[in-house]
N, C-alpha and C positions, 0 to 999 in steps of 0.2 A: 504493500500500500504506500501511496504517494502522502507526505505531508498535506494540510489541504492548505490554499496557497492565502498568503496574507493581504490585506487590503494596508494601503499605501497609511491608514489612520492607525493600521498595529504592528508596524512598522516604528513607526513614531512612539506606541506605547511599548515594544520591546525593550526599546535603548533612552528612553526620555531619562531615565537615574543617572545613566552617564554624561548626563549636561549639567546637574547637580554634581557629580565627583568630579568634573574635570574644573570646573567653577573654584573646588577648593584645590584641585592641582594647578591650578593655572595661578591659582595665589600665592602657593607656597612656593613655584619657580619663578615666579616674578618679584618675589619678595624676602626669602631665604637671607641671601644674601645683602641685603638692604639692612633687613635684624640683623645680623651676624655684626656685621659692620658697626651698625650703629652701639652695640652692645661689647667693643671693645675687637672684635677679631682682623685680625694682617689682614693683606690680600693672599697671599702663601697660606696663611690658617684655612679659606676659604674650602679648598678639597677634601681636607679632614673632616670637614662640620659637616657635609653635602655626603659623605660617607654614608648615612645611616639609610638616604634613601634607597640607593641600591640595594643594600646590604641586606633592608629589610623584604624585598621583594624577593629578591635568591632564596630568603628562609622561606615566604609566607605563601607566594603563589602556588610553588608546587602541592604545596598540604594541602590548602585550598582547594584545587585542583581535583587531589587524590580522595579528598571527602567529599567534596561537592558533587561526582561521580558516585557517588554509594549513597547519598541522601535520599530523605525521601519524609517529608512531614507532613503529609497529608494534604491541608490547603494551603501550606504557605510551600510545599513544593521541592522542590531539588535545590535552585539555584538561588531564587527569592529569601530563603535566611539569612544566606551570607551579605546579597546587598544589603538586607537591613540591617545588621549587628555592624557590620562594617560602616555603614552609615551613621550609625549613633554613635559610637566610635570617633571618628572623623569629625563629627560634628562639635562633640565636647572638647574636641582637642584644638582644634578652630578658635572657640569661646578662650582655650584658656592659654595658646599661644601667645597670642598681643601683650600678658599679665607677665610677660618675662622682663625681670631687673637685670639678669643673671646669664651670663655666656653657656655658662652649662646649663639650664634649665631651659634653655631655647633648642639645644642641641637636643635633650632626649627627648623634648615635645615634639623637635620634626621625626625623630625615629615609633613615635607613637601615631603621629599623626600616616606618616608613609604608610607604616605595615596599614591602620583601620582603611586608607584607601585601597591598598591591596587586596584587604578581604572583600571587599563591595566591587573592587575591578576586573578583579580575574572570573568570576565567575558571567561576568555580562558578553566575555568573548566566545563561553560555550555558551551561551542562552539563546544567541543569535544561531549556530548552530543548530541546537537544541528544536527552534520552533517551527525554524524556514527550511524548506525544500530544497534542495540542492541549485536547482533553477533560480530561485532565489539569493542566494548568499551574497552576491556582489552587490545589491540591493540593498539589502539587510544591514552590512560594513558598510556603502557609504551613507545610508541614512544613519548611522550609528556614529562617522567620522562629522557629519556638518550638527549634530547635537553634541558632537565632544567641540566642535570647534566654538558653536554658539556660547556654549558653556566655558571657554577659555576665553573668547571676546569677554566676555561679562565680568569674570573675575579680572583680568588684566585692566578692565575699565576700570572697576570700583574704587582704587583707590584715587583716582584723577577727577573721576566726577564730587569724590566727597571734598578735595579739593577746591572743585566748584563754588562746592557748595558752601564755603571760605571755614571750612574744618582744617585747623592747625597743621601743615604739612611738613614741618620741622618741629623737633623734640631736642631738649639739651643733652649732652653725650648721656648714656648710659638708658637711654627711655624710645621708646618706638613712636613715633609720629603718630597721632590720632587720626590720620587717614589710613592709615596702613591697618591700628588697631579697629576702627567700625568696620573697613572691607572684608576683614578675617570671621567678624561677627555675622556679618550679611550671609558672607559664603558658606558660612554652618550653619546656617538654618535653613539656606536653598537650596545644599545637599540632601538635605534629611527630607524636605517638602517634596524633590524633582526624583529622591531613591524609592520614596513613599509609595508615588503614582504608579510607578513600574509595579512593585507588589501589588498594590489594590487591582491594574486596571488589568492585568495578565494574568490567565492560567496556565501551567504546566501539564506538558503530557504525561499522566501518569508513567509507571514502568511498564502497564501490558498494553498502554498502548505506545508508547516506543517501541514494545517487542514488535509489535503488529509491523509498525515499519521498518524498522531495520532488523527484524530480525532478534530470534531471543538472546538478549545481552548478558554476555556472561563478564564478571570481574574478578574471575580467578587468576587471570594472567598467565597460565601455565607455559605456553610456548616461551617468553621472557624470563619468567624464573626459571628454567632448564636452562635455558643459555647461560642467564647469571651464573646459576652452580654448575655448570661447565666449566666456568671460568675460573684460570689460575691469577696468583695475584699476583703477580708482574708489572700488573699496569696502576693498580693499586698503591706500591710501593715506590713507582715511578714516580707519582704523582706527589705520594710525602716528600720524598726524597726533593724534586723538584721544591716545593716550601719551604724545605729545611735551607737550602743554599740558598733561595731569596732572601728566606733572614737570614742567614749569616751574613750575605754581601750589604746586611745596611749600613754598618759600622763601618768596616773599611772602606767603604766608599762615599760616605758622609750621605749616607739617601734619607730622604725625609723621613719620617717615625710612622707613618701612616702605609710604606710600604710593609713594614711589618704584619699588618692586616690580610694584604694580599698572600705571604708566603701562609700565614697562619689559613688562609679560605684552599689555596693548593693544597696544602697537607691535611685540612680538614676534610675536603673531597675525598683524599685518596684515604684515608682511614673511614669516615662510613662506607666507602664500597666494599673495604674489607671487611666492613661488619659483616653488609647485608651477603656478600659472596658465601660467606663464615655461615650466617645463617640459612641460606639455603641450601648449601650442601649438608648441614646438618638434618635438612628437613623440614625447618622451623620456615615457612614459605609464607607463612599467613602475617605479616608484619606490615608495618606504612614504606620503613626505611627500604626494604627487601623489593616493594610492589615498585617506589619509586626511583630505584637505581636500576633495578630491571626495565622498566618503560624508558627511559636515559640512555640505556645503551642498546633499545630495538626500537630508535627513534624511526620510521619510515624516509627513506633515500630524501625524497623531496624537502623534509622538515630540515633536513642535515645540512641541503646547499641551500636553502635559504635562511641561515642562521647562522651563516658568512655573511649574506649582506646585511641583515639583523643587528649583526656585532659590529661591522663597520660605522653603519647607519644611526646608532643609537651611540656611539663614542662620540659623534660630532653635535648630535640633541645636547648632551651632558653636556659637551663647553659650553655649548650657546646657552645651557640656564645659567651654568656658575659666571659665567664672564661676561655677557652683553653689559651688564651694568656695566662695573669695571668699566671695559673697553667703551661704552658712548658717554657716560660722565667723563672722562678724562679726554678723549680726540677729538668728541662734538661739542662738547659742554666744557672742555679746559679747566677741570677742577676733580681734585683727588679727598677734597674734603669731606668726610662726610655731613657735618655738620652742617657745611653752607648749603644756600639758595639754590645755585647753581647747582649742587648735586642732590637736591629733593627735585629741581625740574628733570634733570633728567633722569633721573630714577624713573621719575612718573612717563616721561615721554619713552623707555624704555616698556614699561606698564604698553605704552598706545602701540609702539613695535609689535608686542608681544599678541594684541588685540586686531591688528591687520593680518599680521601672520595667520591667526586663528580664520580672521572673517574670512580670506581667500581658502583657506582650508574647508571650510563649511560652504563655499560656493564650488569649489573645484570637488569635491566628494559627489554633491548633487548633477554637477551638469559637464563637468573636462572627462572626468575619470569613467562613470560608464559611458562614456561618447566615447572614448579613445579607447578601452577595452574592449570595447565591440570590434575597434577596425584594426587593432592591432595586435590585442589580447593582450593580457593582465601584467605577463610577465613584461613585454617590454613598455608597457605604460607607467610599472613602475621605475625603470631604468630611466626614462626619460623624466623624471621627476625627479628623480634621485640626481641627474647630472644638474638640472634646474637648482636644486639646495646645495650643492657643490658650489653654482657659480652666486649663488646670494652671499653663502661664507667669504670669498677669494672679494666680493666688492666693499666688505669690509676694509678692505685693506687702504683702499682708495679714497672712499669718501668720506667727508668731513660736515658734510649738512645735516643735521638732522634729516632734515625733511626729505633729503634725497634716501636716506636708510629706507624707505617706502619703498623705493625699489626692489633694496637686497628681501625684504620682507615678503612680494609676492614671490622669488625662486622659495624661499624657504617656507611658505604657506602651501605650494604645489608638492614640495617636496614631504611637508607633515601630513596633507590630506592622504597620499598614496602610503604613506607609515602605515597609519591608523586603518589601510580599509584592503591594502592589494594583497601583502603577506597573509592575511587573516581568510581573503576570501580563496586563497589560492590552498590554502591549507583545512580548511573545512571541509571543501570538497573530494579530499585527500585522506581524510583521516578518519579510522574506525569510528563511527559513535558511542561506543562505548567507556571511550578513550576521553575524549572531547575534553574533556575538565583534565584531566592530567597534562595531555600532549599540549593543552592549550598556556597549560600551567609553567612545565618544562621548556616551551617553546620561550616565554617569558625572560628565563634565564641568559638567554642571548639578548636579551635588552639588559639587564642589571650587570650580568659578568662584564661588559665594557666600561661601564657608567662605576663600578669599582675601580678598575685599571685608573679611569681618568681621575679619579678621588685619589686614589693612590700613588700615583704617578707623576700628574699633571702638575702638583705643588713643586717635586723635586725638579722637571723640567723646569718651570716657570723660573725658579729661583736660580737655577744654575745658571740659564742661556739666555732670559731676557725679565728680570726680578722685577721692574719698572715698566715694562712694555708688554701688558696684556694682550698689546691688537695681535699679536702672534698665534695667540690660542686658536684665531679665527683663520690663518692661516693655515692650521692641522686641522682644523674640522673639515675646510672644504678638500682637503688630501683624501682623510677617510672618509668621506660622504664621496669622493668618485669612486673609491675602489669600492664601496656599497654597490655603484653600478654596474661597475667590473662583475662582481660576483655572481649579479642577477643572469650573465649569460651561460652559468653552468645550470640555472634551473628552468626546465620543461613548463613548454605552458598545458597547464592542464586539460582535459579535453572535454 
């Protein structure tokens, strides 16, 4: 049996919570760093603090994922708990971010606030999945990507319009501007309202009638766990072994403290695999850790080469949150202060960047991206979008008007709308359902394992080769955002 097919208004109420989640992520990228700043942090400190988002996605999504798949609570459904609890989550953390005095009490707010968006995120990429037809899915992602975009307009506005509105746009060191604090307020209660709709206005298809369509779902995973206990641990050990000598190299080569992390997530990786290897040869098959390193290493061909350009494509995302500020307060706005005028306007005109970026994201999802999928299919419409975001990073380099940054902003608005909707639908159609919340979840991990690298890395580059000169950062992004494109020609377009 065929899914029966969506009408273009539940469409709209599948993905409408992700215009409310993306409202508080579009705040907290637009403004992270602005706290950070204003609450005592370098520009070098910047990658360590920005640390917790990645970090917290690598743990959260996969679980997620792996439970979200075996759920099932009657009316609130498979996927629908997690938005909410995630939502309410997110929201309280919203309220009581702006309340920070404290460098470190900012820092473990964004690692609380990250992971509650995580749990309400990852599950909205199998729900689309989940409700639409195969026929559908590219539909599905980009109506999904211009309510993530609307939802990033709106947070990246709020704090300029409360500006407007002649609410206090500068705070004396140590205190967050009262624009910045109402928008954070706003956006936790538009999450919770926009995550709300999606539970109330959708049903989920039970599990028999899932079975009816695809087929009776099993979550045993057997064929994966055989292979897992198959496997010797060689690669397992590799993999410590590899962490152990990234920390060792941090001392004698003077590398930031936050590379530490990195060797500590390699040697982390390669000791769970040895658990769960450990424990499926034992027998012991029925675990989370066991199900989810088995699914990781029987990812399907297709997921594998596009999580090359996944990992290139979301290493140059991560500069451009931690650094756009930085880089147009200082080259368009001539000011490193954070305290001045000059660096609350552009903060905020960073804010309207961030908000155009979005709007061309939510217009090219709707009307460039299934137009040019049609006539040229999914794979190379994302290639070509991806070299578009290439060439927005590289004109950084060049201009100096505010106003003209509008430019760099539509390459990099085409380039975020195909993120959000081509990889997802390319992979939907691709991937067991039974999987869906797992694979969708793992698939993830190629977004945060880069956005580590750059937290962990990006400090010790910055300081070594240009400590003063941010606009650099912009010139690695648009490097790894082509070879993003590059990558796209070893994946198959779907049929």
């Amino acid at each position: 049996m065929d899914k029966p097919r969506q009408s273009f208004g539940s469409l709209i109420n599948i993905s409408f919570g992700f215009l409310g989640i993306q409202m508080g992520f579009a705040l907290q990228n637009g403004n992270m760093s602005r706290i950070f700043q204003a609450l005592g942090a370098s520009l070098d400190d910047l990658p360590a603090l920005w640390v917790a988002a990645p970090l917290t996605g690598l743990l959260v999504q996969p679980l997620i994922g792996h439970f979200s798949d075996r759920t099932w609570l009657g009316r609130l459904g498979r996927r629908r708990p997690y938005f909410l609890a995630g939502a309410l989550l997110a929201a309280l953390s919203l309220f009581i971010m702006p309340l920070a005095h404290v460098l470190l009490f900012a820092a473990i707010m964004l690692w609380v606030l990250d992971a509650s968006i995580n749990i309400s995120m990852e599950p909205f990429r199998a729900f689309v999945g989940d409700m639409l037809n195969k026929d559908q899915h590219t539909a599905g992602y980009a109506v999904q990507t211009a309510l993530i975009g609307v939802g990033a307009v709106a947070g990246s506005l709020l704090p300029d319009l409360f500006n407007h509105l002649n609410v206090s746009n500068t705070a004396p060191a140590g205190t967050i501007p009262d624009t910045v604090r109402y928008s954070f307020w706003v956006g936790g209660a538009a999450m919770l309202l926009a995550v709300s709709w999606t539970v109330f206005t959708t049903k989920e298809y039970s599990p028999a009638e899932m079975a009816a369509f695809d087929g009776e779902i099993d979550h045993s995973n057997t064929s994966t766990l055989r292979a897992l206990a198959a496997r010797g641990s060689g690669s397992s050990l590799i993999w410590i072994a590899a962490g152990a000598i990234v920390a060792a190299l941090v001392a004698p080569l003077k590398l930031e403290k936050e590379v530490y992390l990195l060797g500590a997530l390699l040697a982390g990786y390669g000791i769970a695999s040895l658990i769960a290897i450990t424990l499926a040869k034992s027998g012991r098959e029925d675990n989370v850790l066991s199900h989810i390193v088995g699914d990781f290493s029987g990812m399907p061909q297709v997921m594998k080469r596009l999580a090359l350009a996944q990992f290139f494509s979301w290493s140059a995302l991560f500069i451009m949150w931690i650094y756009t500020t930085p880089v147009v307060t200082q080259y368009a706005y001539a000011t490193t202060d954070v305290a001045s005028v000059a660096y609350g306007e552009g903060a905020n005109w960073v804010g309207r960047l961030f908000a155009i970026q979005n709007a061309v994201a939510a217009i090219g999802a709707l009307l460039v991206l299934p137009w040019l999928a049609k006539r040229i299919g999914k794979v190379k419409t994302h290639m070509a979008c991806l070299l578009a975001g290439s060439a927005g990073f590289a004109s950084f380099l060049f201009i100096r008007d505010p106003n003209m940054l509008i430019l760099s902003e539509i390459g990099l608005g085409l380039a975020w709308a195909s993120i959000l909707a081509m990889p997802y639908a390319i992979l939907a159609s691709a991937l067991p359902q039974q999987k869906l919340g797992i694979y969708m979840g793992l698939f993830n991990v190629f977004i945060v394992v880069p956005q580590l690298l750059v937290a962990t890395a990006m400090g010790t580059i910055l300081k070594a080769f240009f400590p003063t000169e941010p606009i650099w950062t912009m010139a690695f992004a648009a490097v790894v955002m082509g070879l993003a494109a590059v990558a796209m020609l070893r994946v198959q377009e779907p049929s």
